[in-house]
DOTORLO-607171 format. One record per residue (C-alpha): chain; residue in three letters; x, y, z; residue number from 1. Coordinates in nm, 3 decimals. Example, Ala and Ser with C-alpha at 12.3 -4.5 7.8 and 13.67 -1.06 7.14 Angstrom:
// DOTORLO-607171
<tormar=A	margu=ALA	c1=1.230	c2=-0.450	c3=0.780	drenfi=1>
<tormar=A	margu=SER	c1=1.367	c2=-0.106	c3=0.714	drenfi=2>
// end
This chain:
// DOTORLO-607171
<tormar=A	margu=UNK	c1=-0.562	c2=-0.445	c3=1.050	drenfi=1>
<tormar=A	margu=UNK	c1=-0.636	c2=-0.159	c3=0.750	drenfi=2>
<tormar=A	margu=UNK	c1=-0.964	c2=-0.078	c3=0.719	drenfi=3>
<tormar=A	margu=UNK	c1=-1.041	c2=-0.195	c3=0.337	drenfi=4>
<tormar=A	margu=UNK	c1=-1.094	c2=0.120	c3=0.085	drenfi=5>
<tormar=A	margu=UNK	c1=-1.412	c2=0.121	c3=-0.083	drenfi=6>
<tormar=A	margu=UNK	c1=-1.391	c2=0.308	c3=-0.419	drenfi=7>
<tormar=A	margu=UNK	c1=-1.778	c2=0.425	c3=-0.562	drenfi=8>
<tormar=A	margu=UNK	c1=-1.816	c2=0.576	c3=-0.879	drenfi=9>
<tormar=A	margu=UNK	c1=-1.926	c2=0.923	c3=-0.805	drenfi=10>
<tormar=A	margu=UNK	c1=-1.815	c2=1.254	c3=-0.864	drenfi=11>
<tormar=A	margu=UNK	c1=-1.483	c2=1.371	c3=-0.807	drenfi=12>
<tormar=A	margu=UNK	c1=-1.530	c2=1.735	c3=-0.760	drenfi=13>
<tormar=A	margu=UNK	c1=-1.298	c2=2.014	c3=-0.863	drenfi=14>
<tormar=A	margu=UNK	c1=-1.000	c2=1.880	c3=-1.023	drenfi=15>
<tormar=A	margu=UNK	c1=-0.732	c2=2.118	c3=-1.138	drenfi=16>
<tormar=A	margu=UNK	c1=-0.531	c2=1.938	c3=-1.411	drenfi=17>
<tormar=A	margu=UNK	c1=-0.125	c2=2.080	c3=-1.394	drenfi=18>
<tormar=A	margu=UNK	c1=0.103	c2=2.121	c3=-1.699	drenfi=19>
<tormar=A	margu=UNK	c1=0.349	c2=1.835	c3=-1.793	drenfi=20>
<tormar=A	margu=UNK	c1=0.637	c2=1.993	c3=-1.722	drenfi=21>
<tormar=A	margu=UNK	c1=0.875	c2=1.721	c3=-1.737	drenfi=22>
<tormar=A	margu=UNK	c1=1.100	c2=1.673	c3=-2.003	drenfi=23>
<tormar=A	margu=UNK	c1=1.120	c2=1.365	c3=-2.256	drenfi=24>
<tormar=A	margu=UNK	c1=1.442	c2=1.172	c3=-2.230	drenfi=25>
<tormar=A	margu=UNK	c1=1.622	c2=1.321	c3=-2.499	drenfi=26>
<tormar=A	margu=UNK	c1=1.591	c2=1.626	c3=-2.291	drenfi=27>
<tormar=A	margu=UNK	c1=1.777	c2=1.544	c3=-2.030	drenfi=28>
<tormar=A	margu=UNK	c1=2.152	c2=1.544	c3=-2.175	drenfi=29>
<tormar=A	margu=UNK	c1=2.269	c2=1.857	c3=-2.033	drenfi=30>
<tormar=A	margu=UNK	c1=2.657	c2=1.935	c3=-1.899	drenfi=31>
<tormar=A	margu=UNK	c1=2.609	c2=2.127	c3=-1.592	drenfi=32>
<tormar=A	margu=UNK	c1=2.852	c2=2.234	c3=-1.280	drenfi=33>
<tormar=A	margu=UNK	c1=2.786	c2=1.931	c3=-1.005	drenfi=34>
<tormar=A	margu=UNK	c1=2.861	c2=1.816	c3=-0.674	drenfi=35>
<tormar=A	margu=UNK	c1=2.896	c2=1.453	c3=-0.548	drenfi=36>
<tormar=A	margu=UNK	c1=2.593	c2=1.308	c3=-0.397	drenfi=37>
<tormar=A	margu=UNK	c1=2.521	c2=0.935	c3=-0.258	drenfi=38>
<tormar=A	margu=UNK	c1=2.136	c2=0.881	c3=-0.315	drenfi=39>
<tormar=A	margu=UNK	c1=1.901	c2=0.525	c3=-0.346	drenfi=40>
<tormar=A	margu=UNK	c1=1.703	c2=0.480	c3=-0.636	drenfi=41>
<tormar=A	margu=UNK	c1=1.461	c2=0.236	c3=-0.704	drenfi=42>
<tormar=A	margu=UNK	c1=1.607	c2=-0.048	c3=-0.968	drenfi=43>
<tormar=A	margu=UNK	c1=1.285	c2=0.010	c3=-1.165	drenfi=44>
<tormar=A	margu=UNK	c1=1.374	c2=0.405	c3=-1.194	drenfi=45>
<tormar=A	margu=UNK	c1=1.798	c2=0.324	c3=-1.267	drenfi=46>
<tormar=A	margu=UNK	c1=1.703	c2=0.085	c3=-1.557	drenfi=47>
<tormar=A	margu=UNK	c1=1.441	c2=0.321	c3=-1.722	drenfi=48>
<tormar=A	margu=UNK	c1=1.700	c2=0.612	c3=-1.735	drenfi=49>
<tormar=A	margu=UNK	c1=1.959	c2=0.337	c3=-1.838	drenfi=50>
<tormar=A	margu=UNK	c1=1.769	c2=0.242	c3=-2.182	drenfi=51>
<tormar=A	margu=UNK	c1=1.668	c2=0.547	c3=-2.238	drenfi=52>
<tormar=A	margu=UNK	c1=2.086	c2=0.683	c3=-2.189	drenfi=53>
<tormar=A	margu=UNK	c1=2.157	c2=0.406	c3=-2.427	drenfi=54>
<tormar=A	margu=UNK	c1=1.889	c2=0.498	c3=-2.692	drenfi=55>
<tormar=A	margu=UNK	c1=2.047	c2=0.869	c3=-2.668	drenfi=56>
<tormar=A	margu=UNK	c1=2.373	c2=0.808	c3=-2.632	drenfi=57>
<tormar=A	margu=UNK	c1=2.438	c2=0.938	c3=-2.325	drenfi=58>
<tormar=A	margu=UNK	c1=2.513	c2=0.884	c3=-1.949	drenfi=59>
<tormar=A	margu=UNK	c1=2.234	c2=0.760	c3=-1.763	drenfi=60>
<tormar=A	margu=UNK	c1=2.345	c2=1.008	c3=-1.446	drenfi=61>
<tormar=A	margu=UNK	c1=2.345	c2=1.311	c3=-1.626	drenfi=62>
<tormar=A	margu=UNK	c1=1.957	c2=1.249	c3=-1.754	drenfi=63>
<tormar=A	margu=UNK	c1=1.867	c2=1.208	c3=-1.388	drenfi=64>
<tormar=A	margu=UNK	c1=2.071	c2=1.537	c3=-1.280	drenfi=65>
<tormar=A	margu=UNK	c1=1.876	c2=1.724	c3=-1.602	drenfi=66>
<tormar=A	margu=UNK	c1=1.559	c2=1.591	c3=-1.437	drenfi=67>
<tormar=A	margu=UNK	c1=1.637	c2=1.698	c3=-1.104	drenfi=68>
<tormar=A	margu=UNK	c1=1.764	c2=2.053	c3=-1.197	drenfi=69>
<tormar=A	margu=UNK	c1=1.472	c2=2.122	c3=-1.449	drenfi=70>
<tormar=A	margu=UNK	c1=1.188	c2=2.038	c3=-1.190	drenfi=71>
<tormar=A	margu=UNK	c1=1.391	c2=2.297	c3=-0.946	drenfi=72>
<tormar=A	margu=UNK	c1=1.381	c2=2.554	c3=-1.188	drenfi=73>
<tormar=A	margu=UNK	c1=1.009	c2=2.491	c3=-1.248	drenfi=74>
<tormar=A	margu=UNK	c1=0.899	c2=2.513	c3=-0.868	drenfi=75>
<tormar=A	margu=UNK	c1=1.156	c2=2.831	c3=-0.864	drenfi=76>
<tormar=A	margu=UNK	c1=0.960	c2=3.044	c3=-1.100	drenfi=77>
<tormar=A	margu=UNK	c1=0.641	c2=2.907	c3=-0.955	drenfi=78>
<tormar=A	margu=UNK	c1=0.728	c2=3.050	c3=-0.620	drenfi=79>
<tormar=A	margu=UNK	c1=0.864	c2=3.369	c3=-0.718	drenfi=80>
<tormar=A	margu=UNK	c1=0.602	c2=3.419	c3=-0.991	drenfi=81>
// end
């Protein structure tokens, strides 16, 4: 058996709070060169982009590729920066 976790209220230490560097929704209709890719997704994460595709008129797929390929190019100048 897991040994239990036992939170406490003290203090954290040094916390380094990161940018939000993810895009809303809308953001994420882009048309883009792609390849075919077979990949599992949670149902929770599918119907999210689903509504939000509907909301924006656009296909769910393509907001998840936008999502993908924008957190790439964040790491990418992050590493070479």
């Amino acid at each position: 058996m897991k040994k239990k976790i036992r939170y406490t209220d003290e203090p954290l230490g040094d916390i380094k709070v990161i940018d939000d560097f993810l895009p809303s929704p809308a953001e994420l209709a882009f048309n883009e060169e792609q390849i075919k890719v077979t990949i599992g997704l949670s149902k929770n994460s599918v119907d999210f982009f689903k509504e939000q595709a509907k909301k924006n008129h656009t296909q769910y797929q393509k907001m998840i590729r936008r999502l993908l390929d924008l957190y790439v190019a964040h790491h990418q100048r992050r590493s070479t920066g």
